[in-house]
KEMI-395063 format. One record per residue: z, x, y of N, C-alpha, C, O in turn; residue in three letters. Coordinates in pm, 1 decimal, padded with zeros to 6 digits, always signed. Atoms other than C-alpha are relative to their C-alpha. Layout:
REM residues N
- n_z;n_x;n_y;ca_z;ca_x;ca_y;c_z;c_x;c_y;o_z;o_x;o_y;aa
- Z;X;Y;Z;X;Y;Z;X;Y;Z;X;Y;ALA
...
***
This chain:
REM residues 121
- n_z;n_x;n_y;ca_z;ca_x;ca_y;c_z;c_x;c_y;o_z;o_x;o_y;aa
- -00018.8;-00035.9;+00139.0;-00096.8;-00963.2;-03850.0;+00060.5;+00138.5;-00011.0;+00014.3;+00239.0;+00043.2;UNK
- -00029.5;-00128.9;+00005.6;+00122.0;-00702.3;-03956.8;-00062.5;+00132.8;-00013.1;-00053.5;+00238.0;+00050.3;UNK
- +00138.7;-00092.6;+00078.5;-00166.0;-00528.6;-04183.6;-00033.6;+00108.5;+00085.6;-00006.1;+00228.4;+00089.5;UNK
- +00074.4;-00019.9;-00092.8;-00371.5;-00513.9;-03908.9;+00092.8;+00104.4;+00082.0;+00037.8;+00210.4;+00111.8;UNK
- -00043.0;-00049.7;-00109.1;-00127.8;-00374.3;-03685.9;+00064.8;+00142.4;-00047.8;+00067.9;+00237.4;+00030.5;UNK
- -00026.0;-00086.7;+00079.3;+00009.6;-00136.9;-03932.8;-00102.6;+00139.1;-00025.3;-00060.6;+00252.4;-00048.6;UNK
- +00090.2;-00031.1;+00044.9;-00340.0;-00011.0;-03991.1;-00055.8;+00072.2;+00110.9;-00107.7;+00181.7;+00089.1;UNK
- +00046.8;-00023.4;-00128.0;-00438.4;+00035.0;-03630.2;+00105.1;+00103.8;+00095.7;+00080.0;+00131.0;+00213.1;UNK
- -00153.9;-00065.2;-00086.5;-00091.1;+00241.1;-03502.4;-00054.8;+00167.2;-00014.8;-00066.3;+00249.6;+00075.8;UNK
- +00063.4;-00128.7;-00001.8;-00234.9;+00551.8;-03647.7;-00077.3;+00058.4;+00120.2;-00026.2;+00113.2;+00217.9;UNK
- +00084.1;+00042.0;-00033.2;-00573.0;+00540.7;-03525.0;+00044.3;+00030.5;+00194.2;+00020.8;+00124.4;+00270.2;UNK
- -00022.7;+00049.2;-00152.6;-00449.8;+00417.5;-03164.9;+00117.8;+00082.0;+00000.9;+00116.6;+00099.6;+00122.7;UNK
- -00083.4;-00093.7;-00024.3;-00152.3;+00654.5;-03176.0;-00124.3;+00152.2;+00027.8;-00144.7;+00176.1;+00146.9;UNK
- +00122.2;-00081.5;-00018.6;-00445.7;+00946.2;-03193.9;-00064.5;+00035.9;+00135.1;-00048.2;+00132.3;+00209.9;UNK
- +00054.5;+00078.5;-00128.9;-00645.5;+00791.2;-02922.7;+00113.4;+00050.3;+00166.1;+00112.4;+00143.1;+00247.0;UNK
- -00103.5;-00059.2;-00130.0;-00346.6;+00776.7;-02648.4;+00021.7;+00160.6;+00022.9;+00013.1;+00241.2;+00115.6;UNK
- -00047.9;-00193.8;-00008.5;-00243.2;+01129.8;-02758.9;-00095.2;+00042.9;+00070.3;-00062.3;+00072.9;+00185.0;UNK
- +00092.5;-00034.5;-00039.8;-00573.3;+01226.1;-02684.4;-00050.3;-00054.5;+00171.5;-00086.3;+00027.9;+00255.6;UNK
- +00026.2;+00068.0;-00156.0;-00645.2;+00995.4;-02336.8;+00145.9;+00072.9;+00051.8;+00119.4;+00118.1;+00163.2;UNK
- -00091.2;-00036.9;-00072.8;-00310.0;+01126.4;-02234.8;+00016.3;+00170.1;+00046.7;+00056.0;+00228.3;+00147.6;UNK
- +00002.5;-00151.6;-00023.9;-00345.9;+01485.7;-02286.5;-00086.8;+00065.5;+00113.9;-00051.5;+00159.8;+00184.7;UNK
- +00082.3;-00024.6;-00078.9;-00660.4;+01494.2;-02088.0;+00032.4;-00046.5;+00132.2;-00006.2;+00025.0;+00224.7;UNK
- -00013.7;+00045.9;-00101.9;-00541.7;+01280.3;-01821.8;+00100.6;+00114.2;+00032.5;+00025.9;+00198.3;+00082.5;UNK
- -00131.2;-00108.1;+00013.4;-00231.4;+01535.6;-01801.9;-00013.6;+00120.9;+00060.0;+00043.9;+00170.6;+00156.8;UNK
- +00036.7;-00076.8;-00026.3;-00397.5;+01787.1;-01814.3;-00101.7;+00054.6;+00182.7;-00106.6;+00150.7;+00259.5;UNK
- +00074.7;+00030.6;-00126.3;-00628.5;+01686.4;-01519.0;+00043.0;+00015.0;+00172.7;-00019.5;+00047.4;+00273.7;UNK
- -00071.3;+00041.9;-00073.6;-00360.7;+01613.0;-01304.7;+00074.2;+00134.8;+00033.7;+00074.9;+00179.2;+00148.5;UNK
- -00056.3;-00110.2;-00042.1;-00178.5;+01910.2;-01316.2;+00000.2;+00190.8;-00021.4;+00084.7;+00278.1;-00001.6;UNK
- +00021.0;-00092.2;+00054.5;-00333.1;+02192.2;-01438.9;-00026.7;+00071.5;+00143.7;-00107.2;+00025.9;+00224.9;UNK
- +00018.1;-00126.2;-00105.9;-00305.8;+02499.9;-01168.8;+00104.3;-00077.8;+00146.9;+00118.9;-00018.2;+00253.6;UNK
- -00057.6;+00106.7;-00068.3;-00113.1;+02244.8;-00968.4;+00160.0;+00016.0;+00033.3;+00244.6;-00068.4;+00003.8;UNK
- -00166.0;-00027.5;+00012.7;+00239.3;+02418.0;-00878.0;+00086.3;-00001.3;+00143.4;+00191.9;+00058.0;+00165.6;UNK
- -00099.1;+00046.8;-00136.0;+00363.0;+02300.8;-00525.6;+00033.4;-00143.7;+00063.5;+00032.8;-00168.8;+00184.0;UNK
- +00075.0;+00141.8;+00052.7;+00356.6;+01908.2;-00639.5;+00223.5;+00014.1;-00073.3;+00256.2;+00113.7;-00138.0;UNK
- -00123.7;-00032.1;+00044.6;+00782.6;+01870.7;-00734.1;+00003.8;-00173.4;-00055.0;+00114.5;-00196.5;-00103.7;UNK
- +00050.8;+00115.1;+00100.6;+00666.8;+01490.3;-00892.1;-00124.0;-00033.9;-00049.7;-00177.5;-00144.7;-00051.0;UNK
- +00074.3;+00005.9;+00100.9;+00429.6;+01551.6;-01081.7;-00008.0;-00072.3;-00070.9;-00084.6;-00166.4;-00091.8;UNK
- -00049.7;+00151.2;+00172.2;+00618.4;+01399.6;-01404.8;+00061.1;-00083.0;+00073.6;-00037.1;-00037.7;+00132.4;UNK
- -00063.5;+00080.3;-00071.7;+00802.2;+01161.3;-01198.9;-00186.6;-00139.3;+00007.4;-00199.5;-00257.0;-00026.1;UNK
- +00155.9;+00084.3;-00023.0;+00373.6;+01025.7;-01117.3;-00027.4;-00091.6;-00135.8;-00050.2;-00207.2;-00171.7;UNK
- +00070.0;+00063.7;+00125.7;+00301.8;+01056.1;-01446.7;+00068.1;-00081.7;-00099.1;+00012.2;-00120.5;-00201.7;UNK
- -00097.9;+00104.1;+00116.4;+00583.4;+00845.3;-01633.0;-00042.7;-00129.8;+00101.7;-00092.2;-00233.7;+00057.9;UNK
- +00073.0;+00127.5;-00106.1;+00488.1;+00606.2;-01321.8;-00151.4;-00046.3;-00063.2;-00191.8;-00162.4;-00069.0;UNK
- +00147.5;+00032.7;+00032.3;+00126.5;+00631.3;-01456.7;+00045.0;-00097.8;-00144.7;+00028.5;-00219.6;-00151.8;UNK
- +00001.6;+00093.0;+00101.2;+00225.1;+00521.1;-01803.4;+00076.2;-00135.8;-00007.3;+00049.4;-00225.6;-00087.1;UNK
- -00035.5;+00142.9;+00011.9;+00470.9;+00238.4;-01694.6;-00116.3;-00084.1;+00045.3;-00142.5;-00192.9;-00005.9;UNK
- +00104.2;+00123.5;-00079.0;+00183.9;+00083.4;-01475.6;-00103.8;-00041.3;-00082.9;-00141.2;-00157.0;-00101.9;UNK
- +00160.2;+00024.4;+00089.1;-00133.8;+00143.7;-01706.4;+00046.0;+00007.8;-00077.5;+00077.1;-00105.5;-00114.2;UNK
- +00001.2;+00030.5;+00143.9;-00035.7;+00234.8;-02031.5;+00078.7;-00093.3;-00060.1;+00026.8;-00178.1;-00132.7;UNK
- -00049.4;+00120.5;+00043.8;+00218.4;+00024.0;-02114.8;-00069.7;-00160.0;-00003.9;-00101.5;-00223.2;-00104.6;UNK
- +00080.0;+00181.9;+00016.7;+00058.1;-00354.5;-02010.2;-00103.0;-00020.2;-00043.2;-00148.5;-00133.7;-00057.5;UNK
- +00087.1;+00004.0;+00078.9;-00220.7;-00221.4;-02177.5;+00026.4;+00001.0;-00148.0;-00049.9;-00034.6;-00237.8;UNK
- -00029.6;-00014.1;+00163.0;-00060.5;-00166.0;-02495.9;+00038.5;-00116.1;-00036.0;-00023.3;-00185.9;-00116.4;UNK
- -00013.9;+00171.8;+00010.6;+00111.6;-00489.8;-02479.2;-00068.0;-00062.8;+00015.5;-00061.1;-00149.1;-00072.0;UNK
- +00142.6;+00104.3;-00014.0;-00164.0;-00672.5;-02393.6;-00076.6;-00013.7;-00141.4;-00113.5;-00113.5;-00203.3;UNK
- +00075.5;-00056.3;+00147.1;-00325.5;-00501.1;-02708.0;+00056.2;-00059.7;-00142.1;+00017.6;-00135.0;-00231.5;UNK
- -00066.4;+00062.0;+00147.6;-00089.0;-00544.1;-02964.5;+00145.4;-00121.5;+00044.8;+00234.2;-00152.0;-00034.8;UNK
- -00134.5;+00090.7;-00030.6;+00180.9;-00803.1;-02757.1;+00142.2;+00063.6;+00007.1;+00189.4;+00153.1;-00063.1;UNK
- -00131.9;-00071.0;+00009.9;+00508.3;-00734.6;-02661.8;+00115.3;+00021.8;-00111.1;+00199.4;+00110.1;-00127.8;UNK
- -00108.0;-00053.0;+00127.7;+00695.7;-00790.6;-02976.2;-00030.9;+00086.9;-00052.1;+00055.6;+00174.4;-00056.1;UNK
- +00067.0;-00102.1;+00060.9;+00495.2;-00576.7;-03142.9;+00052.3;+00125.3;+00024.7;+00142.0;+00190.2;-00029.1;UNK
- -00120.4;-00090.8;-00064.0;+00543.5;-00326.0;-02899.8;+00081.4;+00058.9;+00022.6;+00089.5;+00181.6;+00028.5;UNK
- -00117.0;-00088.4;+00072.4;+00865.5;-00306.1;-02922.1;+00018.1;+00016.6;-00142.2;+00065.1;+00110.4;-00206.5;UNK
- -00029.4;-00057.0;+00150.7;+00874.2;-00323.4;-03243.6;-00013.3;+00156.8;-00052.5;+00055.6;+00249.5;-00094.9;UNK
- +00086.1;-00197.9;+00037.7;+00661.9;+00002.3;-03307.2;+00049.4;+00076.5;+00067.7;+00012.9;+00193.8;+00060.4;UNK
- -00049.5;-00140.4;-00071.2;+00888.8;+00169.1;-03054.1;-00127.0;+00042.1;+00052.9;-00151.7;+00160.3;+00029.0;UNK
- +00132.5;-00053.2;-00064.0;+00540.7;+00201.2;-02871.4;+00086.0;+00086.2;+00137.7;+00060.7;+00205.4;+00155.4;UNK
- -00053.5;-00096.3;-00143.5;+00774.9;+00315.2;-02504.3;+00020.5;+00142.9;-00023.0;-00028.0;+00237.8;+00038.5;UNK
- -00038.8;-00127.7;+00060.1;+00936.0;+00584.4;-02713.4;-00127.5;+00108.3;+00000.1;-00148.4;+00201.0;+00078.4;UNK
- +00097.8;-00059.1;+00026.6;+00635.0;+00708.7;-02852.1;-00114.7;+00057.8;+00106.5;-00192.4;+00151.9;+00090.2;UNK
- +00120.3;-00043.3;-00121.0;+00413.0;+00737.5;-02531.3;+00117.4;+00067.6;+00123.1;+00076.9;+00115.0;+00229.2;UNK
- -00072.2;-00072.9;-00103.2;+00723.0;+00872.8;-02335.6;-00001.3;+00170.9;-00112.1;-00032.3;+00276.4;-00056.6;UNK
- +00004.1;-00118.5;+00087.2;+00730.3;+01161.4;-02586.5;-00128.3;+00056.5;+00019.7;-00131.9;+00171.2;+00064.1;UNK
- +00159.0;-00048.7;+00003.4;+00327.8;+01202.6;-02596.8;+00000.8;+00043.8;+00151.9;-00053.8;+00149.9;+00182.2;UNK
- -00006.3;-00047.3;-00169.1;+00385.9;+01227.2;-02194.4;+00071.4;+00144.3;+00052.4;+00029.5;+00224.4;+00136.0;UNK
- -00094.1;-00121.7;-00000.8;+00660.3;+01495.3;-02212.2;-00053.5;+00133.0;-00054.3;-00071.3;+00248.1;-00014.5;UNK
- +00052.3;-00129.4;+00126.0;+00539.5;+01691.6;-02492.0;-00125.0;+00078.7;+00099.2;-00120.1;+00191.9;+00147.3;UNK
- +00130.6;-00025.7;-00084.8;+00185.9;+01705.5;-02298.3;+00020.4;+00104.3;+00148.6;-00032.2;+00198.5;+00207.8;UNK
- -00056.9;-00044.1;-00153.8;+00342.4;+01789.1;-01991.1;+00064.9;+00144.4;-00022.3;+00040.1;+00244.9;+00044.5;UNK
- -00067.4;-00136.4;+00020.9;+00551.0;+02060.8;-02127.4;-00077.3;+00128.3;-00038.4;-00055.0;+00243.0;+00000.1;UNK
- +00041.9;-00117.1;+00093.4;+00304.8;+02247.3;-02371.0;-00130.4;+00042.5;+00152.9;-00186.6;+00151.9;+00148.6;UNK
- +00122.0;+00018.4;-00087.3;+00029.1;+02197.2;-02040.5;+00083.3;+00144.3;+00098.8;+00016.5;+00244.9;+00122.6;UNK
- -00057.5;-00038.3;-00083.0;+00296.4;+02370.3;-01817.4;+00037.5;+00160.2;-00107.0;+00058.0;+00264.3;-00044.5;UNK
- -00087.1;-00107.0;+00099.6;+00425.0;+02639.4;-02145.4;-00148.2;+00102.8;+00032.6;-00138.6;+00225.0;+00044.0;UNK
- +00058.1;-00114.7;+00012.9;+00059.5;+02767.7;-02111.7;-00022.0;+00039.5;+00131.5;-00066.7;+00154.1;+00127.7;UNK
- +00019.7;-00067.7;-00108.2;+00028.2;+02833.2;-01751.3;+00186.8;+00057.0;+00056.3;+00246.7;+00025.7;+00159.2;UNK
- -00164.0;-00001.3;-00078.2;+00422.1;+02975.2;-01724.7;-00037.8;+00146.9;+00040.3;+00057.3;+00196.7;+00100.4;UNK
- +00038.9;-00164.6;-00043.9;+00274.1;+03345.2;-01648.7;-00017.1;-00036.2;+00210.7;+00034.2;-00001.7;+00317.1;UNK
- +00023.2;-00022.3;-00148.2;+00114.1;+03232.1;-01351.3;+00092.3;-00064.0;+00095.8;+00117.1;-00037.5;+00213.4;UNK
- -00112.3;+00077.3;-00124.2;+00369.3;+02987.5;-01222.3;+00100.8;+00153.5;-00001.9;+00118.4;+00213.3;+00104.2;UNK
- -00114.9;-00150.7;-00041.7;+00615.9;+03318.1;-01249.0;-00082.0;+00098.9;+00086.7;-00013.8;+00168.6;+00161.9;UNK
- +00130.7;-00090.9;-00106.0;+00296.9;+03522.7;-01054.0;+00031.3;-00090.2;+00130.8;+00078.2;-00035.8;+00230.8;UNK
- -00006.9;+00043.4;-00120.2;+00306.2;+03239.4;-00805.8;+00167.6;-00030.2;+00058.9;+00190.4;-00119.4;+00140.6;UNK
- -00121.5;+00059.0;-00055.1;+00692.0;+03230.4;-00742.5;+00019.1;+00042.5;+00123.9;-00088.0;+00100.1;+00143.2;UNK
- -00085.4;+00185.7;-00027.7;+00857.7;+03099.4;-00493.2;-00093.3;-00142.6;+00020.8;-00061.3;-00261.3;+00014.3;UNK
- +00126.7;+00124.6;-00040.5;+00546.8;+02879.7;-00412.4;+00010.3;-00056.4;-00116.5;+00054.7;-00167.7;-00088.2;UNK
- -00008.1;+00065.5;+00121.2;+00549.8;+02763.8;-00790.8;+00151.9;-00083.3;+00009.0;+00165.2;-00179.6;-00066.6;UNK
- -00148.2;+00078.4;+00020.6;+00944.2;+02632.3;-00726.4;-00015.9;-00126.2;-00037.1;+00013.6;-00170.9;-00148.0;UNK
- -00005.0;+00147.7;+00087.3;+00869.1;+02275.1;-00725.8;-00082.5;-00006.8;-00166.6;-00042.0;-00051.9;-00273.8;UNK
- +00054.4;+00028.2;+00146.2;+00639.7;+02287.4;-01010.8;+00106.6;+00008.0;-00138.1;+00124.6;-00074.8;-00227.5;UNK
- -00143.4;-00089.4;+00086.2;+00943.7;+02503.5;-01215.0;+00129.1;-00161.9;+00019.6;+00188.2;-00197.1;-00082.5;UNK
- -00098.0;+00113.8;-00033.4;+01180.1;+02199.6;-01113.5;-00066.3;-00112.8;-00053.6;+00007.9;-00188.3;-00116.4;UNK
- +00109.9;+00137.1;+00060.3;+00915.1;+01925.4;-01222.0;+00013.1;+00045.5;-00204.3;+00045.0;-00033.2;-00293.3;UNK
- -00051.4;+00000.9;+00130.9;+00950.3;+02085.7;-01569.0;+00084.9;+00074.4;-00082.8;+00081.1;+00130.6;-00192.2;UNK
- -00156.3;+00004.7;+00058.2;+01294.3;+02129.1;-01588.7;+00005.6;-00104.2;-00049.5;+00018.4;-00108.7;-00171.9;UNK
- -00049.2;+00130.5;+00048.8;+01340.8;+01759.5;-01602.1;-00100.8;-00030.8;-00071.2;-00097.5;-00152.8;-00086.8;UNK
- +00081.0;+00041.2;+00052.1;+01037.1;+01749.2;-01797.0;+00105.7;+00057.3;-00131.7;+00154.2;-00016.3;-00217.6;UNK
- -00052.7;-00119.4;+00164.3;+01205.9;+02003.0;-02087.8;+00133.7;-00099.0;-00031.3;+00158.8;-00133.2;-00146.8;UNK
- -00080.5;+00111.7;+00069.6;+01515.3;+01743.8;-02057.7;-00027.1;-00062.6;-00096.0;+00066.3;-00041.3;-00173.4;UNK
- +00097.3;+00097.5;+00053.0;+01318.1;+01515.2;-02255.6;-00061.7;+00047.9;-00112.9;-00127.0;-00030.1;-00182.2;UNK
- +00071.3;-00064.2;+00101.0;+01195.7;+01748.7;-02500.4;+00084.1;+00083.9;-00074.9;+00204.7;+00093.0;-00052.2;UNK
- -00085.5;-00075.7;+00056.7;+01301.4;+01975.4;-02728.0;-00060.1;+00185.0;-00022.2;-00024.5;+00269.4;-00104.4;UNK
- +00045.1;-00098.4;+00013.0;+01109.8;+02264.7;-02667.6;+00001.1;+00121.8;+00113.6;-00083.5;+00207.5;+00139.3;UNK
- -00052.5;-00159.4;-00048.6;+01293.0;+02518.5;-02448.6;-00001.4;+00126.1;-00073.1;-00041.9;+00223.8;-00010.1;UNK
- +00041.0;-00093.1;+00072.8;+01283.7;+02752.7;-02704.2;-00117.4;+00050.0;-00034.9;-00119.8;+00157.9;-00094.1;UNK
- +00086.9;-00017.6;+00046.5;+00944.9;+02742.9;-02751.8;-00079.2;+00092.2;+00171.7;-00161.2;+00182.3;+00189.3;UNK
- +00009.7;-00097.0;-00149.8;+00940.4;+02843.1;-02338.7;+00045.1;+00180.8;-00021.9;-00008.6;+00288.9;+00002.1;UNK
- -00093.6;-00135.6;+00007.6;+01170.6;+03125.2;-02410.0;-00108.2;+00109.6;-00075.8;-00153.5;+00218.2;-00039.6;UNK
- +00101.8;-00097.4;+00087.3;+00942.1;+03248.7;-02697.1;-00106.3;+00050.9;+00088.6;-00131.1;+00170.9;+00076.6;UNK
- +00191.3;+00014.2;-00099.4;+00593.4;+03234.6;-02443.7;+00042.8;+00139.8;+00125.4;-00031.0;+00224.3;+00176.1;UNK
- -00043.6;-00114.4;-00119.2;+00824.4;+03464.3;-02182.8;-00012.9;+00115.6;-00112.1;+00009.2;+00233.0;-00082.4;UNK
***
């Protein structure tokens, strides 16, 4: 039912944000000689989150709601702002921090918040 599904996107948009941030966070917090990191973690959400979401609300659905979009963004974003607040120490730990610094380069591809790096320096 659309309703239903309409009703529940919020809600369960929330939720992920939240399970994702923590998982995210978990994973890579202090964590800067690791050069797939995000490479893991977009791996993490094709394997688990996705066939869980489909499973949940079905694949038309799914796509419909642009659910990939939306949880590749919640992944990025997470990843970036996780990485924006430890950018002191990854610059304390350089060159040993390099891969990490390279993990979210191609993370900041994906995002739109280089500027918001720039500001934090």
């Amino acid at each position: 039912h659309p309703a239903v599904t309409d009703t529940l996107t919020r809600p369960l948009g929330e939720a992920l944000n939240d399970t994702i941030s923590k998982y995210i966070q978990s994973k890579i917090t202090g964590e800067y000689e690791d050069e797939s990191l995000f490479a893991s973690l977009v791996e993490w959400k094709q394997s688990c989150l996705t066939p869980l979401l489909q499973s949940l609300l079905g694949i038309a659905c799914y796509k419909k709601l642009n659910w990939d979009t939306k949880l590749n963004h919640i992944l990025s974003q997470t990843f970036c702002t996780t990485r924006k607040n430890e950018i002191f120490d990854m610059v304390k730990d350089y060159p040993d921090s390099l891969p990490a610094i390279r993990d979210l380069h191609r993370a900041l591809q994906q995002t739109h918040m280089t500027s918001q790096f720039i500001q934090a320096l």
